[in-house]
PDB file of N, CA, C, O and CB in Angstrom:
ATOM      1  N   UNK A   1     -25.160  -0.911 -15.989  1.00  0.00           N
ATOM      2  CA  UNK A   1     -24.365  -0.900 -14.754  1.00  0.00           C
ATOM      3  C   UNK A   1     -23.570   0.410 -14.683  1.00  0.00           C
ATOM      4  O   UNK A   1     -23.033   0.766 -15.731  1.00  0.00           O
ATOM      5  CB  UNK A   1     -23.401  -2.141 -14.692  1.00  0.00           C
ATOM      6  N   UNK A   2     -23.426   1.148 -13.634  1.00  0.00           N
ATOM      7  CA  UNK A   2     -23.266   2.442 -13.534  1.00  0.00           C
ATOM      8  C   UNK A   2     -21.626   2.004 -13.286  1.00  0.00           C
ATOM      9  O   UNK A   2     -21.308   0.881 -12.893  1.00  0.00           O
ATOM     10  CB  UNK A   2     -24.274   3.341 -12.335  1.00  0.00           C
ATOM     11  N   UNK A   3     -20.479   3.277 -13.636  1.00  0.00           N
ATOM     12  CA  UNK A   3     -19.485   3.167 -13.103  1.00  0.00           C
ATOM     13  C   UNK A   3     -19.077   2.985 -11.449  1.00  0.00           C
ATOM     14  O   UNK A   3     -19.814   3.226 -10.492  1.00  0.00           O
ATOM     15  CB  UNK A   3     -19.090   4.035 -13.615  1.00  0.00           C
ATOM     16  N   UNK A   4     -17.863   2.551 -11.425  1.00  0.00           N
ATOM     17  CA  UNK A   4     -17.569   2.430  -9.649  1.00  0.00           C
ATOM     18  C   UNK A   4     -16.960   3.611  -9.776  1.00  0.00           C
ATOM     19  O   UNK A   4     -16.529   4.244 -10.740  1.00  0.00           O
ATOM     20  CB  UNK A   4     -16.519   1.072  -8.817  1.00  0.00           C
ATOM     21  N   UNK A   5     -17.012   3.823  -8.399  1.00  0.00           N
ATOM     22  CA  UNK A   5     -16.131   4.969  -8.023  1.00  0.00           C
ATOM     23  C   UNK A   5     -15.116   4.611  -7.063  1.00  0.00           C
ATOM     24  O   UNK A   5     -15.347   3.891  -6.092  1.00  0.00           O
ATOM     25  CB  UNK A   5     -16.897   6.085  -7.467  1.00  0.00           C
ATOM     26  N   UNK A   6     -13.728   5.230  -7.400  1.00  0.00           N
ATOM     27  CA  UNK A   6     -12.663   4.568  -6.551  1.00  0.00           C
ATOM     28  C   UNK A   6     -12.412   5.089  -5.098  1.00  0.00           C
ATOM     29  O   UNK A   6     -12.932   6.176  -4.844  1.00  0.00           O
ATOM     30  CB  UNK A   6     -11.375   4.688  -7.274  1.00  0.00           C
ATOM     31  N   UNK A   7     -11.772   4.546  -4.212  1.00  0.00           N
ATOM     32  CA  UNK A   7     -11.977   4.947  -2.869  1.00  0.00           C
ATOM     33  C   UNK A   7     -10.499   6.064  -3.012  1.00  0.00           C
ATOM     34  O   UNK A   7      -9.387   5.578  -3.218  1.00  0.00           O
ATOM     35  CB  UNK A   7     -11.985   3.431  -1.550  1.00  0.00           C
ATOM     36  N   UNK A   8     -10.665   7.239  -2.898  1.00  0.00           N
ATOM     37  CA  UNK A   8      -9.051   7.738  -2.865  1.00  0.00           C
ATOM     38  C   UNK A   8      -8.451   8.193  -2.017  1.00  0.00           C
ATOM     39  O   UNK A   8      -7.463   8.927  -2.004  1.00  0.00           O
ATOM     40  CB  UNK A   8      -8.697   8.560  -3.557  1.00  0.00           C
ATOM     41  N   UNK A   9      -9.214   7.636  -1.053  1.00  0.00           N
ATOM     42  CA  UNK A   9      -7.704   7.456   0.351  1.00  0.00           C
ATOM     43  C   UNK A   9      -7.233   5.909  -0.392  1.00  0.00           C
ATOM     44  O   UNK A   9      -6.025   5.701  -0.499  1.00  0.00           O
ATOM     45  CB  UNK A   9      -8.445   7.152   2.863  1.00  0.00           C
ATOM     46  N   UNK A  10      -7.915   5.175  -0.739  1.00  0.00           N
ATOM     47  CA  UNK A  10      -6.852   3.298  -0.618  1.00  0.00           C
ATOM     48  C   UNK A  10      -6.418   4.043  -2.404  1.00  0.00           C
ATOM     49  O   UNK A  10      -5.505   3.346  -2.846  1.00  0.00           O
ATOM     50  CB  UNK A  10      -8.385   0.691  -0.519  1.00  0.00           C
ATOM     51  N   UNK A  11      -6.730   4.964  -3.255  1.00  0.00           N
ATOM     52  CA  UNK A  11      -5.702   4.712  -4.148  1.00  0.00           C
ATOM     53  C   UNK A  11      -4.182   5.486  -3.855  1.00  0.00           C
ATOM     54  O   UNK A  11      -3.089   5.119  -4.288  1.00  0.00           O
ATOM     55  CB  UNK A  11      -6.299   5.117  -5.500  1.00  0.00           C
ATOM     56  N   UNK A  12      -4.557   7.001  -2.736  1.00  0.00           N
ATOM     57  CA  UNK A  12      -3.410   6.775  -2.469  1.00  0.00           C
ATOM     58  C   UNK A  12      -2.262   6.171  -1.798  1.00  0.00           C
ATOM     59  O   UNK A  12      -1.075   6.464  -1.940  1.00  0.00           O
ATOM     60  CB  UNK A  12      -3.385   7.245  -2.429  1.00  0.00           C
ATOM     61  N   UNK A  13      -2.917   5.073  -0.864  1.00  0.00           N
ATOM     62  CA  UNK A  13      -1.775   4.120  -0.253  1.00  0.00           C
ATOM     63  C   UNK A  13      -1.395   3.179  -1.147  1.00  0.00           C
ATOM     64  O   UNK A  13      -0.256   2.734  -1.000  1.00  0.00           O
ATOM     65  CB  UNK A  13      -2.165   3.357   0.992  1.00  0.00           C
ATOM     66  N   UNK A  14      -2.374   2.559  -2.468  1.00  0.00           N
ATOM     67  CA  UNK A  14      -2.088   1.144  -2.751  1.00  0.00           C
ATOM     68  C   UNK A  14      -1.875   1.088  -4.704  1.00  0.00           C
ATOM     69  O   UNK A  14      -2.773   1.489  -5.444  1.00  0.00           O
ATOM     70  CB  UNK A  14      -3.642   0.080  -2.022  1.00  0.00           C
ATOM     71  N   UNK A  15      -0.880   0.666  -5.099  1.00  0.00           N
ATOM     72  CA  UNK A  15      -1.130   0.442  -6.525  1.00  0.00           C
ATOM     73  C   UNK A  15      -1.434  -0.802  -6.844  1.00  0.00           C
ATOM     74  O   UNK A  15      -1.241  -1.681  -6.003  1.00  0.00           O
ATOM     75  CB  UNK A  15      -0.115   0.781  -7.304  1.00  0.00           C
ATOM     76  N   UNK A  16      -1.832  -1.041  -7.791  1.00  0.00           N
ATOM     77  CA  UNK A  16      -2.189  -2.336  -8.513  1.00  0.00           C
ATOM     78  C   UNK A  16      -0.521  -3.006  -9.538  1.00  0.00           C
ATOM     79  O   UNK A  16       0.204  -2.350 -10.286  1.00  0.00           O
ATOM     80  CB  UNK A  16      -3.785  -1.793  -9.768  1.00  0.00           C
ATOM     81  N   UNK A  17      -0.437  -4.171  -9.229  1.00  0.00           N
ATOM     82  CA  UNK A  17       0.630  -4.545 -10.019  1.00  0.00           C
ATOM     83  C   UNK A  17       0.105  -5.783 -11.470  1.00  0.00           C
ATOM     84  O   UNK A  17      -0.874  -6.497 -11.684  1.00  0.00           O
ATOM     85  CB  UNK A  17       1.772  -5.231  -8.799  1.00  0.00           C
ATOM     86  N   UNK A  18       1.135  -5.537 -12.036  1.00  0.00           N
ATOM     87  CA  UNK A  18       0.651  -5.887 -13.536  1.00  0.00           C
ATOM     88  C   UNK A  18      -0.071  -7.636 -13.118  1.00  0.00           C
ATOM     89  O   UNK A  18      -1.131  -7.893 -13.690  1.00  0.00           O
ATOM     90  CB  UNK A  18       2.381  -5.890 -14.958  1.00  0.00           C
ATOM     91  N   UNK A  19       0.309  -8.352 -12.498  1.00  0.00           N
ATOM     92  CA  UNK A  19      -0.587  -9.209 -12.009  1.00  0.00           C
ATOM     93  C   UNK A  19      -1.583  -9.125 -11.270  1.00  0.00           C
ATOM     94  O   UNK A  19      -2.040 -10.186 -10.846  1.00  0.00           O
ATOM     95  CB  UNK A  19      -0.165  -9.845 -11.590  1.00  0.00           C
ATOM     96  N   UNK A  20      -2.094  -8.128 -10.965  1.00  0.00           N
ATOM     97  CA  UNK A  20      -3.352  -8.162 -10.328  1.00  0.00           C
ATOM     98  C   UNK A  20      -3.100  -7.787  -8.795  1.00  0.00           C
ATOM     99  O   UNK A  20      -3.891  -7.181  -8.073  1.00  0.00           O
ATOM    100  CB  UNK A  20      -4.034  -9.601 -10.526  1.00  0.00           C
ATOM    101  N   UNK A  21      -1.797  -8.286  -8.432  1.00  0.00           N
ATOM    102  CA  UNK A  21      -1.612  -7.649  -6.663  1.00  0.00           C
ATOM    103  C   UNK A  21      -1.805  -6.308  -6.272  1.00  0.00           C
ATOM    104  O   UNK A  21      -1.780  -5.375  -7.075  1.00  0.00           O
ATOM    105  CB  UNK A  21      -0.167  -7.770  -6.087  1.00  0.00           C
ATOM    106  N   UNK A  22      -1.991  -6.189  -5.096  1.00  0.00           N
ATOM    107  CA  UNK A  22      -1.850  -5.018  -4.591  1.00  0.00           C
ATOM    108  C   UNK A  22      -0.639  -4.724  -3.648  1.00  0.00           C
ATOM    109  O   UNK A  22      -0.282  -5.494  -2.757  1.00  0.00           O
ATOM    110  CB  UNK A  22      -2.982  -4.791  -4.012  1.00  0.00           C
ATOM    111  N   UNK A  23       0.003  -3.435  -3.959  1.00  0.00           N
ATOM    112  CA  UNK A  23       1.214  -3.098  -3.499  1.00  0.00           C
ATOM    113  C   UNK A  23       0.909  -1.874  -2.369  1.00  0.00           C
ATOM    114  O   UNK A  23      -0.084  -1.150  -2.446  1.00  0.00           O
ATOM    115  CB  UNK A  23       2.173  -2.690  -4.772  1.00  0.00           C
ATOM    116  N   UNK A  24       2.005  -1.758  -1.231  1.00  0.00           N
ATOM    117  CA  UNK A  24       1.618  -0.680  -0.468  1.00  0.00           C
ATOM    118  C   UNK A  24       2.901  -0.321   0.371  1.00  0.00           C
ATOM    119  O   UNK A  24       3.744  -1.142   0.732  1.00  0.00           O
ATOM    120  CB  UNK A  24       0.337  -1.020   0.398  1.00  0.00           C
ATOM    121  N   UNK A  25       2.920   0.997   0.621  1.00  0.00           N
ATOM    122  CA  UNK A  25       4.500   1.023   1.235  1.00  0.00           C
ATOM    123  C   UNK A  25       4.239   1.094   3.082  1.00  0.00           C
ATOM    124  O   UNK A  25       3.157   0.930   3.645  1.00  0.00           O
ATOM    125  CB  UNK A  25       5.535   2.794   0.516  1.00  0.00           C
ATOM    126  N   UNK A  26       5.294   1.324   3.605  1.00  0.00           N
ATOM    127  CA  UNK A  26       5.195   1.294   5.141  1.00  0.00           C
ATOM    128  C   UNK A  26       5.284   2.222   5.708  1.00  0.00           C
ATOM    129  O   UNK A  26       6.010   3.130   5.304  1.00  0.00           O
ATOM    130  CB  UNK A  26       5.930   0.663   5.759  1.00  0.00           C
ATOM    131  N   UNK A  27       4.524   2.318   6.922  1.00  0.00           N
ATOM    132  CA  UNK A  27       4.402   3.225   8.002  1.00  0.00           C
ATOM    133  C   UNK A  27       5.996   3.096   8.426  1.00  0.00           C
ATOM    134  O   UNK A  27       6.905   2.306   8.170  1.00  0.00           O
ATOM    135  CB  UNK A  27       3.165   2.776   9.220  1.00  0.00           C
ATOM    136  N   UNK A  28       5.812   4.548   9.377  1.00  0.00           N
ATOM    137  CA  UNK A  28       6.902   4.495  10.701  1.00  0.00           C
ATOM    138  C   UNK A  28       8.692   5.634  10.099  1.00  0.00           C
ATOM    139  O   UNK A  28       9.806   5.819  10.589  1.00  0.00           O
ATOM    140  CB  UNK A  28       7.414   2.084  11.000  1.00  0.00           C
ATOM    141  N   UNK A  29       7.952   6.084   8.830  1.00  0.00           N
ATOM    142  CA  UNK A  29       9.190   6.987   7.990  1.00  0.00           C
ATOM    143  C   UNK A  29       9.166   8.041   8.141  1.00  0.00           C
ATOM    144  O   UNK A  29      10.081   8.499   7.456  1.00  0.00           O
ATOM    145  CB  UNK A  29       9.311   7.028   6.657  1.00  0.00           C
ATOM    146  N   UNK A  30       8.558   8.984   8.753  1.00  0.00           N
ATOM    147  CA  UNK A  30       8.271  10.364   8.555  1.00  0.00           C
ATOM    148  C   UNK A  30       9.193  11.325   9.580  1.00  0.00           C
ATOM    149  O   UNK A  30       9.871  12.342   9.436  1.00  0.00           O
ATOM    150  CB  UNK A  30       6.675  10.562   8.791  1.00  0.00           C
ATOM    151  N   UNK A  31       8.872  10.521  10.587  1.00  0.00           N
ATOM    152  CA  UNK A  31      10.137  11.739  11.812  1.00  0.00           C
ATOM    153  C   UNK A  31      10.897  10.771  13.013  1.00  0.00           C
ATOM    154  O   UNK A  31      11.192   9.580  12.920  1.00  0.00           O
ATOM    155  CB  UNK A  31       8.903  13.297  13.110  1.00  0.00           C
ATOM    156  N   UNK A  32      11.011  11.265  13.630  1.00  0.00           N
ATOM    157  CA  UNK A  32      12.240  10.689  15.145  1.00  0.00           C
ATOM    158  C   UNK A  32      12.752   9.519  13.886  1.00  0.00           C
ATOM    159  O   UNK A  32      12.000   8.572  13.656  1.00  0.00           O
ATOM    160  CB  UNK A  32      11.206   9.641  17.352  1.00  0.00           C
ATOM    161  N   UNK A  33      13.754   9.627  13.292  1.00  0.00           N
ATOM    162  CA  UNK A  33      14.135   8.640  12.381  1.00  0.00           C
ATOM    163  C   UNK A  33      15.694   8.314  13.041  1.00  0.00           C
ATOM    164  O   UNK A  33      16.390   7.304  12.938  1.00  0.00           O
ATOM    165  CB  UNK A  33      14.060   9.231  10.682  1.00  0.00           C
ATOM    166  N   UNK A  34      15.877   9.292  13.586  1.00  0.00           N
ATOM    167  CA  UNK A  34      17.271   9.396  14.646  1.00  0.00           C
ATOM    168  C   UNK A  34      17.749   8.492  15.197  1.00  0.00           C
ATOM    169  O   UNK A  34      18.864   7.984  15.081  1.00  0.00           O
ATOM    170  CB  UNK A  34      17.212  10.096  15.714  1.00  0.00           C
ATOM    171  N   UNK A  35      16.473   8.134  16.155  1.00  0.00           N
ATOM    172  CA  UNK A  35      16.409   6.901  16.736  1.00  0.00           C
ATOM    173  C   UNK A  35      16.736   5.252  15.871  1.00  0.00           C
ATOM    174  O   UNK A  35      17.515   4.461  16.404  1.00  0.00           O
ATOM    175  CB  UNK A  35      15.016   7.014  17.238  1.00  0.00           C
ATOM    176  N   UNK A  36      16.278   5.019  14.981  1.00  0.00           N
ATOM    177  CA  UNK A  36      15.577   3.848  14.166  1.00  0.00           C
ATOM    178  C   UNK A  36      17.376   3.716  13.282  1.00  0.00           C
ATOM    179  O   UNK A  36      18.132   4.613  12.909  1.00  0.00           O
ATOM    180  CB  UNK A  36      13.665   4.470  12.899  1.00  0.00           C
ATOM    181  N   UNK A  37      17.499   2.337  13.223  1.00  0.00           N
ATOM    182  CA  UNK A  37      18.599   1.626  12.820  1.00  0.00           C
ATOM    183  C   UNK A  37      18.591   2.265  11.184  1.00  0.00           C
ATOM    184  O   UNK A  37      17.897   3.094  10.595  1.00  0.00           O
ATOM    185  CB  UNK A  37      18.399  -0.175  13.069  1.00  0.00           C
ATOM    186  N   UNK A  38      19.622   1.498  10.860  1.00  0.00           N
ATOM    187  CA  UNK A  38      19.617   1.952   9.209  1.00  0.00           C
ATOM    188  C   UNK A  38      19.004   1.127   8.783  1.00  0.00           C
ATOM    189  O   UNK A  38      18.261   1.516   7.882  1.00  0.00           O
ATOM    190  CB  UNK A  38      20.852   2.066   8.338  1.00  0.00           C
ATOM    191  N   UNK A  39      18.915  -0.452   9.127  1.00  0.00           N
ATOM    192  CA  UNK A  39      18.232  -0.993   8.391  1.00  0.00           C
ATOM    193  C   UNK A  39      16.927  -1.216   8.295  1.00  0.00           C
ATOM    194  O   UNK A  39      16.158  -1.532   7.387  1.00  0.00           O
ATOM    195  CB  UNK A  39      18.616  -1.702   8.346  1.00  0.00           C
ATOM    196  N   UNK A  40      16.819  -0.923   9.735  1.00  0.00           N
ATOM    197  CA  UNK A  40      15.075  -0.793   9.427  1.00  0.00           C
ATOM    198  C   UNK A  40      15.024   0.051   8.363  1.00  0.00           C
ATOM    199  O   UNK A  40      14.772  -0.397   7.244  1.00  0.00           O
ATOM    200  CB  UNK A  40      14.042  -0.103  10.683  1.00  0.00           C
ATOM    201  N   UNK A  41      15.274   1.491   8.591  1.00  0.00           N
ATOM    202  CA  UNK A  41      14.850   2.440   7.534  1.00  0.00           C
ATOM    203  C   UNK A  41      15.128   2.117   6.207  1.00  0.00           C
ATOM    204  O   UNK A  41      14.394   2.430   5.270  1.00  0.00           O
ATOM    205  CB  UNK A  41      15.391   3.654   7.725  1.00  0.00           C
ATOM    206  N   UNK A  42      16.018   1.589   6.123  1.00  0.00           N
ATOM    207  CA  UNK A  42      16.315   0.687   4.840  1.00  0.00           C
ATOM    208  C   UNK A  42      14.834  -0.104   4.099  1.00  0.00           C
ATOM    209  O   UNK A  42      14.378  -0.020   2.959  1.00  0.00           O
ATOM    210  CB  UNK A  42      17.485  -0.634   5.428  1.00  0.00           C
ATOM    211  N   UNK A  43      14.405  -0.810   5.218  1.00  0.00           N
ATOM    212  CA  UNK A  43      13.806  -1.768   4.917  1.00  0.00           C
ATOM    213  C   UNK A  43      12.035  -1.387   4.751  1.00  0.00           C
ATOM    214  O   UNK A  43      11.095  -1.997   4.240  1.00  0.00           O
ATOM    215  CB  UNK A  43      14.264  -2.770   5.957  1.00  0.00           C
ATOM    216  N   UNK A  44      12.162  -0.101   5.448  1.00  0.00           N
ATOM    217  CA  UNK A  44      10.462   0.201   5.738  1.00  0.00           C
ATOM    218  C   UNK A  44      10.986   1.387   4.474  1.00  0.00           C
ATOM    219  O   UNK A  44      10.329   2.373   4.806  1.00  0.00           O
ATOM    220  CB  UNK A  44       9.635   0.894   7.852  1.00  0.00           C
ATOM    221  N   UNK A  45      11.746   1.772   3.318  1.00  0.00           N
ATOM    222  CA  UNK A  45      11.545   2.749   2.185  1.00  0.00           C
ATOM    223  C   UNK A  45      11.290   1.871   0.836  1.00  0.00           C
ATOM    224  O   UNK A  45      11.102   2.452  -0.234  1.00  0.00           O
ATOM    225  CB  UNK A  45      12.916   3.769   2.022  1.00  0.00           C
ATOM    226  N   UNK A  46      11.292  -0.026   0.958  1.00  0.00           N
ATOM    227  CA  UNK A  46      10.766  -0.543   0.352  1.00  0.00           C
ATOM    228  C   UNK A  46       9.365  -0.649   0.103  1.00  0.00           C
ATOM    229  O   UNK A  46       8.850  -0.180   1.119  1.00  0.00           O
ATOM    230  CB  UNK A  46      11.188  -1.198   0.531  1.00  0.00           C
ATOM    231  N   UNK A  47       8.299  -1.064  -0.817  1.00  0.00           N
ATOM    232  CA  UNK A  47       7.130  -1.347  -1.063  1.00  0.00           C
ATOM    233  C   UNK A  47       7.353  -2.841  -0.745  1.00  0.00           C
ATOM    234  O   UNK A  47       8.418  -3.458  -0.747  1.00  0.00           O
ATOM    235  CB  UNK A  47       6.612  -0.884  -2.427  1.00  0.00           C
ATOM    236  N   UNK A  48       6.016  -3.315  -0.453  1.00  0.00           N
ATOM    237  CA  UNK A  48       5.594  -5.058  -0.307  1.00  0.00           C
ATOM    238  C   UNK A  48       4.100  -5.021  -0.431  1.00  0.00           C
ATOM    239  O   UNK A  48       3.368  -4.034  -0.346  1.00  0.00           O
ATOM    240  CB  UNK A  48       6.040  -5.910   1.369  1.00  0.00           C
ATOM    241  N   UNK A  49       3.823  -6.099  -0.618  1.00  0.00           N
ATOM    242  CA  UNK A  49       2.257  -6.466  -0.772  1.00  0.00           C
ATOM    243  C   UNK A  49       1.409  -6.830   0.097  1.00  0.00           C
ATOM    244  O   UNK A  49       1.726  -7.278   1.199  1.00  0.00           O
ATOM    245  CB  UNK A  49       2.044  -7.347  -1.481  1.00  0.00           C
ATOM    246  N   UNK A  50       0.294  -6.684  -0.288  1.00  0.00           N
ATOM    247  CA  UNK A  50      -0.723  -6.479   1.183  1.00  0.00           C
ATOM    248  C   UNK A  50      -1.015  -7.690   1.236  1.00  0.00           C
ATOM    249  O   UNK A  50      -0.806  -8.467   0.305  1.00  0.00           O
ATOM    250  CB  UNK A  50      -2.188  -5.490   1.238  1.00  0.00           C
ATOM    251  N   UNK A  51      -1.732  -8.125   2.743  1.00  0.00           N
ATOM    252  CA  UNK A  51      -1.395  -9.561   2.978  1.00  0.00           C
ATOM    253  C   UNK A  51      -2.692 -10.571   2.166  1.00  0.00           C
ATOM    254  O   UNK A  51      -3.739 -10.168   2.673  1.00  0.00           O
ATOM    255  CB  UNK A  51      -1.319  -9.812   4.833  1.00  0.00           C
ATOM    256  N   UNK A  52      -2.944 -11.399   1.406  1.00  0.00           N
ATOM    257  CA  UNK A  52      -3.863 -12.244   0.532  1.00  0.00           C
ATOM    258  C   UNK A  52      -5.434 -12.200   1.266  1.00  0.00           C
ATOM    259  O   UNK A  52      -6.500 -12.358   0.671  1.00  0.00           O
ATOM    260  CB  UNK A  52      -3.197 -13.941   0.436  1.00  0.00           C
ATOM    261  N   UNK A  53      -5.220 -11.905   2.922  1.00  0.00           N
ATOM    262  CA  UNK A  53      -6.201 -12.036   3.564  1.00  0.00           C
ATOM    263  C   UNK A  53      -7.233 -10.529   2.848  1.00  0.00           C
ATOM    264  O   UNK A  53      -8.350 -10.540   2.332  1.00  0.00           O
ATOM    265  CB  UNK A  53      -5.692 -12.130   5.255  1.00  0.00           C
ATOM    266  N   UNK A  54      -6.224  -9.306   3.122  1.00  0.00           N
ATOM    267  CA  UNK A  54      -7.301  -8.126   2.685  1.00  0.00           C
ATOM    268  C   UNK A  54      -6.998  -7.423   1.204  1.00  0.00           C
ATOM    269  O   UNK A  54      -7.031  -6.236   0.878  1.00  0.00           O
ATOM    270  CB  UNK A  54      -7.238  -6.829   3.886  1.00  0.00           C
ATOM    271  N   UNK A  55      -6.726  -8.478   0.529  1.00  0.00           N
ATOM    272  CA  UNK A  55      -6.556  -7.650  -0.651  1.00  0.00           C
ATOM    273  C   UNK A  55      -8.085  -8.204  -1.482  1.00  0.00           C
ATOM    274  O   UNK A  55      -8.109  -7.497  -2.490  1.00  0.00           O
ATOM    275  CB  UNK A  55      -4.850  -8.014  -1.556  1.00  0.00           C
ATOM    276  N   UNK A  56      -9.085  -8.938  -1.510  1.00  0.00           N
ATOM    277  CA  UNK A  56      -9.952  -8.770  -2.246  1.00  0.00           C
ATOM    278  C   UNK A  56     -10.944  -7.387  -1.702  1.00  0.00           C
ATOM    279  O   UNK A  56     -11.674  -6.706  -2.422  1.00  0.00           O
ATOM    280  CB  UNK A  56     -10.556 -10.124  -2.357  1.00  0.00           C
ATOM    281  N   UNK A  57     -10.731  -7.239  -0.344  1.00  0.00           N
ATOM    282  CA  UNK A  57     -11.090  -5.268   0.213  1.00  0.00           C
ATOM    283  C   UNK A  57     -10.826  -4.215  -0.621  1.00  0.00           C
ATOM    284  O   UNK A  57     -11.632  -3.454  -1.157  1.00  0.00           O
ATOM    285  CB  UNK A  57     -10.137  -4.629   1.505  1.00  0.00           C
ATOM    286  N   UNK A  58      -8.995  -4.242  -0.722  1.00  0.00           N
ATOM    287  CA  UNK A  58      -8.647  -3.291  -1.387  1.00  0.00           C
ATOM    288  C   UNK A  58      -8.834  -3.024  -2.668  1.00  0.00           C
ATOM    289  O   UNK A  58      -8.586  -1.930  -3.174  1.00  0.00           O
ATOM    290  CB  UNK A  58      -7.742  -3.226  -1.230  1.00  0.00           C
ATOM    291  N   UNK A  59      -9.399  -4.267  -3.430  1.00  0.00           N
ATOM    292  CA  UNK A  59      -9.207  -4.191  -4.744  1.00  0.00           C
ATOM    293  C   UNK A  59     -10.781  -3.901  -5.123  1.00  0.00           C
ATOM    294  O   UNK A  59     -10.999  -3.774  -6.328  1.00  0.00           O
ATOM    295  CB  UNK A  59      -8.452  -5.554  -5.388  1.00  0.00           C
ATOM    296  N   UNK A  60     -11.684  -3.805  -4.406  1.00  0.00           N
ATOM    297  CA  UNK A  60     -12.915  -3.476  -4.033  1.00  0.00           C
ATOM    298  C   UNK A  60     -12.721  -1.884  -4.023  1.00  0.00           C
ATOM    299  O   UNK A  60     -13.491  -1.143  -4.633  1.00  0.00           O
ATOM    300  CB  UNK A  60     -13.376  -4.200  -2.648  1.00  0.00           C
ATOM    301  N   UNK A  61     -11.796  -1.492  -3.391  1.00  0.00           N
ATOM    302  CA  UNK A  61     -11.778  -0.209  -3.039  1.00  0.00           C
ATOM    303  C   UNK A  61     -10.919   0.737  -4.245  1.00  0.00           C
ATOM    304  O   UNK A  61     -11.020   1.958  -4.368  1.00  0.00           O
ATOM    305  CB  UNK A  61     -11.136  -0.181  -1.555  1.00  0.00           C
ATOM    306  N   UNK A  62      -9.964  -0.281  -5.178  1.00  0.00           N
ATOM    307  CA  UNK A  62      -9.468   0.617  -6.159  1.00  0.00           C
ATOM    308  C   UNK A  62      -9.444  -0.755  -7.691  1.00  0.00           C
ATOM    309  O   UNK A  62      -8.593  -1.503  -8.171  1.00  0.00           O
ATOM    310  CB  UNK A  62      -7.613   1.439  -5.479  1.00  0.00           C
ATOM    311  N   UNK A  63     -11.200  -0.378  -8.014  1.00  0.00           N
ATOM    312  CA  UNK A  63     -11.374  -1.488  -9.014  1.00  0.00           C
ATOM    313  C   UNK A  63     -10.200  -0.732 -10.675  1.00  0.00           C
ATOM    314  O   UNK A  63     -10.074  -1.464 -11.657  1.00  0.00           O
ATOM    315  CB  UNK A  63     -13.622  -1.674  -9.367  1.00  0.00           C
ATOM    316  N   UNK A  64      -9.777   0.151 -10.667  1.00  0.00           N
ATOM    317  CA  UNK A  64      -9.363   0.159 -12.275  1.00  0.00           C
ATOM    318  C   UNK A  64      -7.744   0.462 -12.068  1.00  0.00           C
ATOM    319  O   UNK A  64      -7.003   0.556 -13.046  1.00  0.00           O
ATOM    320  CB  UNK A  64     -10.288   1.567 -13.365  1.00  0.00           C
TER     321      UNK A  64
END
């Protein structure tokens, strides 16, 4: 069986956590931030996990 090869656009959005999840951070941080409350921004400089529906995709896409 030949090695996989990892997808590296999804390894750079997504890490793997010591249980097996997949982690990913949020859109919407980069500019007009002026506008946007504190807490959103607060809240979108956290990481969270991708939703159960597409993570056997991602983990397809970054097997190691």
């Amino acid at each position: 069986m030949p090695k996989l090869k990892t997808h590296s656009g999804a390894s750079k959005r997504f890490k793997k956590t010591a249980t097996g999840k997949v982690k990913r951070g949020h859109s919407h941080l980069r500019h007009i931030l002026t506008s946007k409350d504190k807490k959103r921004k607060r809240k979108l400089g956290t990481a969270t996990l991708v939703d159960p529906a597409d993570q056997p995709k991602i983990k397809r896409m970054i097997p190691y």
